[in-house]
N, C-alpha and C positions, 0 to 999 in steps of 0.2 A: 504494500500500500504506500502511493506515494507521501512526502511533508505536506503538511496540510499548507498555505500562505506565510501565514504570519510568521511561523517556527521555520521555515524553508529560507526567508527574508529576514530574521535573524541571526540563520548559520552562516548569509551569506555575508551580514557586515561585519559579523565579527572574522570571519577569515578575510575579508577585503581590509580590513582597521590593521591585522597581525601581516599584513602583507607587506604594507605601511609602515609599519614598525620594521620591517626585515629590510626596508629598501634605506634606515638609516636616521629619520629623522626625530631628530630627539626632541621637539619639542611637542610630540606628541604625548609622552609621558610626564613632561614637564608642566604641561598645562591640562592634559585632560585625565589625569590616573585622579587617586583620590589620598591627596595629602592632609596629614593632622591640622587641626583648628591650634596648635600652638602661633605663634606668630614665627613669619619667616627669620626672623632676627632671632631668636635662641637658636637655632639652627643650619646651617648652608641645604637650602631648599626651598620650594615655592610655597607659596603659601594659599591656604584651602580656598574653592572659590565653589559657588553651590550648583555650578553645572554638574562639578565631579561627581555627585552624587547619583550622577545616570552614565556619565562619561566613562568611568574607569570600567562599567562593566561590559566596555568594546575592547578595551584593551588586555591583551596578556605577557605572561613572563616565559612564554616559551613554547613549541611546538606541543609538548606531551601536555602542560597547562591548557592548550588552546582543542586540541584531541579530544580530551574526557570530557572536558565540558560543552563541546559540541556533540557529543556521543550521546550524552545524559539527556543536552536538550533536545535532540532528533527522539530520543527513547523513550522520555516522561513529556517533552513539549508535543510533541504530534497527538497522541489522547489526550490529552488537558487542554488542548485546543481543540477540537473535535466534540470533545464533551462542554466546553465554556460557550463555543462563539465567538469570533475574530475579536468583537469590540472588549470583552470582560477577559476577554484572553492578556491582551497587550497591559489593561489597565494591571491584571494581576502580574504578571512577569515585571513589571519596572515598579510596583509597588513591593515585590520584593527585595528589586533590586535596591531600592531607596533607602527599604527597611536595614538589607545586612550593610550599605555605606552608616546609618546611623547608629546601629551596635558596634560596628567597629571601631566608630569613633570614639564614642560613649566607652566603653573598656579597655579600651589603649590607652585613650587618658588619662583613665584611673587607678589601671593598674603601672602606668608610666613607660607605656611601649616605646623602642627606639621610634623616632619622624621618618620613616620611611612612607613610601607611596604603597598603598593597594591596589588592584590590577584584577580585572577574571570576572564574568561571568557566573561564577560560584554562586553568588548571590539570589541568583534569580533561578538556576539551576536547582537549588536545594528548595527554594519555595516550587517550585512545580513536581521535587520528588513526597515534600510534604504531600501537596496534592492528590499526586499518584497513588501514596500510601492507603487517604482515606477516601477516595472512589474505587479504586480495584483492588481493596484491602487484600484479598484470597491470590491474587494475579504472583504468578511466581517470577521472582528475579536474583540472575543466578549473578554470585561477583567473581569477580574475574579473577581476584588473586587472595585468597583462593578458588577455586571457581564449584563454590555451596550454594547451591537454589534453598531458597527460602521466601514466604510470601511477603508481598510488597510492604503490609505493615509492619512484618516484623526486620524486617529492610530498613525501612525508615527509623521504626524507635533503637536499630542497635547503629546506626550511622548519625543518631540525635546524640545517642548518650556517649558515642568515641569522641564528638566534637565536644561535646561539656566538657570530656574527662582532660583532650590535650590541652582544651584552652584554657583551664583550671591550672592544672599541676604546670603548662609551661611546656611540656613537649613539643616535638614538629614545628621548630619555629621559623620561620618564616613562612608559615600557614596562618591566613587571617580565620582559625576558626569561631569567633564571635561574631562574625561576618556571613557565614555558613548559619549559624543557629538566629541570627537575625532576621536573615533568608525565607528562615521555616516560620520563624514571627510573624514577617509580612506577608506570608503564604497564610497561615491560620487565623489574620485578621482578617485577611480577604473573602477566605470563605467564610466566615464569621457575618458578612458585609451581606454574604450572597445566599447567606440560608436565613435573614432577617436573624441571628441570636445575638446575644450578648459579645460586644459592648455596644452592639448596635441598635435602633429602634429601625422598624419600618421602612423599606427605601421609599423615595420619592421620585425616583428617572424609571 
């Protein structure tokens, strides 16, 4: 079955953005990744601006980065778009992307992360695997290393609770996992938005 639009015109800007990035110009990261709200003067680096917060998720740090997260969105974005509808589709993917730019803000800060830039897709990635988890909870998906089938829910809550655990203790670092679990925030808001519950009242559009 072919990519449904939306997820198809997706895969295609983030490989045209990482293309971009490969032909050299470095002010692509320089202006559109997603830098800390410290101010540019405690640091050598650019300072945050509120595009980044949709920007960086066209950008990645590398082939195998730019791979899985194109893989994940062709895997979980082609039914979650099919099942949403183009228009509730888009708004959910960049409102998750939005969501894991503002967790990772929000915890880098506090826990005093070095001012590096964030970068990837992840973001929105993980709010459409939230997704996938609870519409085709039973749907089995097998991971790759090691390659265990298991159903999509239980998929989701042991790839939620490995993101807690590294971005807790400090493993895996230079993985923005609070960024990842942000992701699934703005994913579970969203359906939260679309099934009228809590925190939500009633929609009006």
């Amino acid at each position: 079955m072919p990519m449904p639009p939306l997820t198809r015109a997706l895969v295609i800007a983030n490989v045209a953005v990482f293309l971009l990035q490969l032909s050299g110009l470095p002010w692509l990261v320089l202006n559109f990744a997603l830098w800390p709200l410290a101010p540019s003067s405690l640091y050598e680096g650019p300072s945050f601006q509120a595009w980044q917060l949709v920007t960086y998720g066209f950008l990645h740090g590398g082939m195998a980065h730019l791979f899985f997260n194109m893989l994940a969105l062709y895997m979980f974005g082609s039914e979650i778009e099919r099942l949403f509808g183009a228009r509730f589709y888009l708004r959910f993917y960049f409102a998750s992307v939005v969501s894991a730019a503002l967790c990772h803000l929000l915890f880098t800060g506090w826990m005093g992360g070095p001012p590096v830039p964030m970068v990837g897709a992840s973001g929105g990635v993980y709010g459409l695997l939230l997704a996938y988890g609870i519409y085709f909870p039973r749907r089995t998906i097998v991971l790759l290393i090691p390659p265990i089938p298991m159903p999509a829910r239980v998929f989701v809550a042991v790839f939620a609770a490995l993101e807690l655990w590294f971005g807790v203790t400090g493993t895996q670092a230079g993985v923005a996992h609070f960024a990842h679990l942000g992701g699934m925030l703005g994913g579970w808001l969203m359906i939260q938005y679309r099934r009228e519950r809590f925190p939500f009242s009633r929609r009006r559009d």
